[in-house]
C-alpha positions in Angstrom: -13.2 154.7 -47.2 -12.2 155.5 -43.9 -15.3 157.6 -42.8 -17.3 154.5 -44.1 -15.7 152.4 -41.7 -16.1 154.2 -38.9 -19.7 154.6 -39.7 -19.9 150.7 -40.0 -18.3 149.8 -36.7 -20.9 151.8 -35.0 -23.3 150.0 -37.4 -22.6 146.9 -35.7 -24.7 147.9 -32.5 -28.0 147.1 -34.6 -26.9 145.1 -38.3 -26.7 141.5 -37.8 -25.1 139.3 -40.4 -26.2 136.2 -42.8 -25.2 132.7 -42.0 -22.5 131.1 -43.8 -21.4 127.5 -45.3 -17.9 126.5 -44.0 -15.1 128.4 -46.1 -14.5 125.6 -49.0 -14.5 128.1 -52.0 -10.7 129.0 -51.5 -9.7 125.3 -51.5 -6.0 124.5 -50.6 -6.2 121.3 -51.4 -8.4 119.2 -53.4 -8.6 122.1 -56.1 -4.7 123.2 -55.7 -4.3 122.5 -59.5 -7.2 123.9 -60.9 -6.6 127.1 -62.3 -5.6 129.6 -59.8 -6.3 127.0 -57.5 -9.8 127.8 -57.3 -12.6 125.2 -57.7 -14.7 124.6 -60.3 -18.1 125.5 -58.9 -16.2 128.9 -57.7 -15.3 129.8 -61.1 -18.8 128.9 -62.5 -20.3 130.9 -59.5 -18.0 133.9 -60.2 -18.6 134.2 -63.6 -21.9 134.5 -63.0 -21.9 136.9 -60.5 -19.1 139.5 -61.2 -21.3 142.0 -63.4 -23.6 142.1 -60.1 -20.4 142.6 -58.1 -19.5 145.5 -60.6 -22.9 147.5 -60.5 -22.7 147.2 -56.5 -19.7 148.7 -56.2 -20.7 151.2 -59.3 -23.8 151.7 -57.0 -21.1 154.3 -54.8 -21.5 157.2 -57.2 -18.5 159.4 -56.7 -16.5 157.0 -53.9 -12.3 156.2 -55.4 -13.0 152.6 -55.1 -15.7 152.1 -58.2 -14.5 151.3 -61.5 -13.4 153.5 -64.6 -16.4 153.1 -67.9 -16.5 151.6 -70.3 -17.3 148.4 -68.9 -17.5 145.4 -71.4 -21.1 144.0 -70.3 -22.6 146.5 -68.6 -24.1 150.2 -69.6 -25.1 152.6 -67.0 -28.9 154.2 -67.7 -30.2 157.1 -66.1 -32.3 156.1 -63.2 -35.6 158.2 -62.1 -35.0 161.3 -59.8 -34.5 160.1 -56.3 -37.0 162.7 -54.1 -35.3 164.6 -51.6 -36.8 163.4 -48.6 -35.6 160.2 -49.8 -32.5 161.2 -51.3 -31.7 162.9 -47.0 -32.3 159.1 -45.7 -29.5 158.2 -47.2 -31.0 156.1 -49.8 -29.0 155.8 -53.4 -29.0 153.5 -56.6 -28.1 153.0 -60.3 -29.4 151.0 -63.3 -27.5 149.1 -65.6 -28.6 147.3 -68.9 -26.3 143.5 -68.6 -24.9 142.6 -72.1 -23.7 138.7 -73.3 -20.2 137.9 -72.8 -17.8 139.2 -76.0 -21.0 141.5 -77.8 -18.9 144.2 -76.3 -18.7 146.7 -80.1 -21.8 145.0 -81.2 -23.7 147.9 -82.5 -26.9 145.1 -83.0 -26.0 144.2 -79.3 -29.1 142.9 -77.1 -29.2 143.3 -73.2 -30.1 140.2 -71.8 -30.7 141.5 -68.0 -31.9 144.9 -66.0 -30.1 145.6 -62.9 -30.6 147.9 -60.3 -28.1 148.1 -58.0 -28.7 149.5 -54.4 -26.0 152.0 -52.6 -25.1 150.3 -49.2 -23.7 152.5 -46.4 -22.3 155.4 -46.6 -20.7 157.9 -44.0 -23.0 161.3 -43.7 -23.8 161.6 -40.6 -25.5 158.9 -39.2 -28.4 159.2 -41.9 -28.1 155.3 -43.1 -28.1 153.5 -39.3 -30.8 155.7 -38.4 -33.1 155.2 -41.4 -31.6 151.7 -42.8 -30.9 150.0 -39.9 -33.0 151.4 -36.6 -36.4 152.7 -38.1 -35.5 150.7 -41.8 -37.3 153.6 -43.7 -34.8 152.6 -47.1 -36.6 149.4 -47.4 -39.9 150.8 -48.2 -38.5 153.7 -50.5 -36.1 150.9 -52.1 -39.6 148.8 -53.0 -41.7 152.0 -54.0 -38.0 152.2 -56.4 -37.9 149.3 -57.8 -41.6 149.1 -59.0 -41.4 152.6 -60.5 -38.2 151.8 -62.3 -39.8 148.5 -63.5 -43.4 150.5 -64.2 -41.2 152.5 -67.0 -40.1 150.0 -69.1 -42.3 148.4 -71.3 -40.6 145.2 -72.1 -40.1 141.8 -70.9 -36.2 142.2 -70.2 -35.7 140.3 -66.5 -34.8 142.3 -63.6 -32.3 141.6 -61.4 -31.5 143.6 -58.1 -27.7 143.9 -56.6 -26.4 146.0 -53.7 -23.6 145.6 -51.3 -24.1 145.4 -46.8 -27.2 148.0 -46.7 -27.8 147.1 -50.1 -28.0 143.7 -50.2 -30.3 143.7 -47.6 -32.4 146.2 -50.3 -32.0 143.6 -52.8 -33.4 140.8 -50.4 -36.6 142.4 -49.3 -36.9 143.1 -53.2 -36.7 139.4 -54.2 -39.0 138.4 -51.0 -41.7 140.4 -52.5 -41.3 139.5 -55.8 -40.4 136.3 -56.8 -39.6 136.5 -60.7 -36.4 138.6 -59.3 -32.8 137.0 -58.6 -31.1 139.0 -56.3 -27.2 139.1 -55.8 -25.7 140.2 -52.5 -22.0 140.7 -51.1 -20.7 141.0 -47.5 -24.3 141.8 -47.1 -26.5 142.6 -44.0 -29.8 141.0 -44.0 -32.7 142.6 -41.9 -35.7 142.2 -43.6 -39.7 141.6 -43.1 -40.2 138.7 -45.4 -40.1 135.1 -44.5 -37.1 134.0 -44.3 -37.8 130.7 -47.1 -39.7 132.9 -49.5 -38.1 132.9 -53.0 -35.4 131.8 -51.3 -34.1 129.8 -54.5 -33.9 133.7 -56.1 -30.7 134.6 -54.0 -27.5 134.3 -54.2 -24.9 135.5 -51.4 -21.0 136.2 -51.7 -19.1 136.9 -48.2 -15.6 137.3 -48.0 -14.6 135.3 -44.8 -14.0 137.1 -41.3 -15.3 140.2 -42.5 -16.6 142.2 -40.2 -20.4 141.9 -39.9 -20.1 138.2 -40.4 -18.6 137.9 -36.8 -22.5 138.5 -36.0 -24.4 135.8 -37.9 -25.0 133.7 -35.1 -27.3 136.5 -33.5 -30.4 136.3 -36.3 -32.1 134.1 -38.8 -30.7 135.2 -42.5 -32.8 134.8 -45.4 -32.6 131.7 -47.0 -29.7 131.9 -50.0 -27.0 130.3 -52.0 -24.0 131.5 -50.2 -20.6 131.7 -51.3 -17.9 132.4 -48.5 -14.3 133.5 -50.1 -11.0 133.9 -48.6 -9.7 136.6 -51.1 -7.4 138.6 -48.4 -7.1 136.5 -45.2 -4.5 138.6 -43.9 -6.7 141.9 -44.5 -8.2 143.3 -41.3 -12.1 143.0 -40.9 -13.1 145.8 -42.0 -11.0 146.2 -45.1 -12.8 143.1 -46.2 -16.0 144.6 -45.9 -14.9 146.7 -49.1 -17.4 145.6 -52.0 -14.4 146.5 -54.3 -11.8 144.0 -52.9 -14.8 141.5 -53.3 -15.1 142.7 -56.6 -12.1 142.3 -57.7 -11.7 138.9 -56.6 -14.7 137.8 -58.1 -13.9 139.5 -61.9 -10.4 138.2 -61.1 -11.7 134.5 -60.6 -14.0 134.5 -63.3 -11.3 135.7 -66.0 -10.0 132.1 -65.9 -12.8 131.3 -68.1 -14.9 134.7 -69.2 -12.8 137.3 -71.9 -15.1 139.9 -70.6 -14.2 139.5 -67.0 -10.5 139.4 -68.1 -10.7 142.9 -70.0 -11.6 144.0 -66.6 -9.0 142.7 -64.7 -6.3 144.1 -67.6 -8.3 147.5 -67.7 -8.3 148.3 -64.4 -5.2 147.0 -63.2 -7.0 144.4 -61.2 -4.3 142.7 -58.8 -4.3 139.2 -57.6 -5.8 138.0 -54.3 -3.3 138.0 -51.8 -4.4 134.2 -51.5 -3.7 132.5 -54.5 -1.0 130.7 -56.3 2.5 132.3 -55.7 3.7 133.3 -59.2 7.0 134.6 -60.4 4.6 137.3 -62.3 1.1 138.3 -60.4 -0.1 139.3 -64.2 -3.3 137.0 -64.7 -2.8 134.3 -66.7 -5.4 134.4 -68.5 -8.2 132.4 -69.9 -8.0 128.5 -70.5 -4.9 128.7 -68.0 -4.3 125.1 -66.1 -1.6 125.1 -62.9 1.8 123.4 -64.4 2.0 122.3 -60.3 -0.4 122.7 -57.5 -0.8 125.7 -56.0 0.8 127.4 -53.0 -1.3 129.1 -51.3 -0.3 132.3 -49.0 -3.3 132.8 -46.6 -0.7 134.0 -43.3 2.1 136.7 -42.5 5.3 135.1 -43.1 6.6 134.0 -39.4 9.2 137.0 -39.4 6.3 139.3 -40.6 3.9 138.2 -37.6 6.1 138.7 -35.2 7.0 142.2 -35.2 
């Protein structure tokens, strides 16, 4: 992980960032005791999102930070050969078939969703600034992708594209050229060629706050999107927030209020708690159905003797 940050920081010379709604999702106060103190439109959004978390962060074949299979709603399918010429630009992806919360040991199981999910940067060299950022070569090779992938199966299963920083900018010019597709995005960076509006309602954005390409938003026009800002590890420096698993893992821990699937997560893989919420006695998740006995206290700064050394 520390290569990749290094390789994002001189990223930041060329990526700009997607605008932001003001930080309400983390609520310390009107939603203090709601479960985990987190609102009710931030659970709902969560729940829908965190399999499209998953697969990004599933996208970094062979990185420590992805997550150990079997996953309850998602199953990995082998993806067409990427060609080399492609594969040197840096540009990566995986496929996963998205299954209904608790048909997890179904054998007579149905997906209900198709995702490909897009790699975002990696460290090798400088191959993804060069051909993702400055001459943006990825984005064509991640449309031919898409509609060859899509081209091989015959059915009317939707599609849904994913991807984390390079890769959510992927998945946008995706759903700008085709608008049956949603498109989910974390702590992404949006250059793109579309219009900015077009199947803009498709979209749907997750940034942890004061990340570090977000400090750039004001310097471009992001693609229209529903856009989430979080404030999972405020005292985490910017670029440790960039980290599509500590987004992850907020998200699948939020949404395991109210989602059994996205609570065998959290139990499997020894999710922790956001440094944020409610200060517990034990930082074991609660579990579904779980209301706040008192409102929530909320740790979102060093302790005073902390900060000060």
């Amino acid at each position: 992980m520390t290569l990749r940050r290094v390789a994002l920081a001189i990223c930041l010379l060329a990526v700009s960032a997607c605008a932001t709604f003001p930080d309400i999702s983390q609520s310390r106060s009107p939603c203090r005791t709601e479960p985990g103190g987190w609102c009710g439109f931030m659970r709902a959004a969560a729940v829908q999102a965190y399999p499209f978390a998953v697969a990004s962060t599933q996208a970094y074949v062979g990185d420590d930070d992805i997550y150990a299979y079997p996953l309850p709603t998602l199953e990995r399918l082998e993806r067409l050969p990427i060609a080399e010429e492609d594969r040197e630009r840096g540009f990566g992806y995986q496929i996963f078939e998205q299954f209904e919360t608790g048909s997890e040991g179904d054998p007579a199981r149905k997906p209900v969703a198709r995702i490909l999910a897009f790699r975002g940067t990696d460290f090798d060299g400088f191959t993804d600034i060069f051909y993702g950022t400055l001459r943006r070569d990825q984005i064509d090779i991640a449309v031919s992708t898409f509609e060859a992938e899509m081209a091989r199966f015959d059915d009317d299963l939707p599609w849904i594209v994913a991807g984390h920083s390079l890769g959510g900018a992927l998945a946008t010019e995706v759903s700008i050229r085709y608008p049956e597709v949603k498109a989910y995005m974390f702590n992404t960076s949006p250059f793109y060629r579309g219009e900015a509006m077009t199947n803009d309602v498709q979209r749907t954005v997750f940034n942890e706050r004061g990340e570090v390409l977000r400090r750039f938003a004001r310097f471009d026009d992001a693609p229209a999107a529903d856009v989430y800002t979080l404030n999972c590890g405020p005292r985490n420096g910017q670029f440790t927030k960039h980290s599509i698993r500590l987004l992850s893992d907020c998200l699948v821990w939020i949404a395991a209020y109210s989602n059994s699937d996205a609570l065998k997560i959290v139990r499997a893989q020894g999710i922790r708690k956001p440094m944020v919420e409610c200060q517990r006695d034990n930082d074991d998740h609660p579990g579904t159905g779980w209301q706040e006995v008192e409102p929530c206290v909320h740790s979102g700064r060093k302790p005073k003797d902390e900060a000060d050394n």
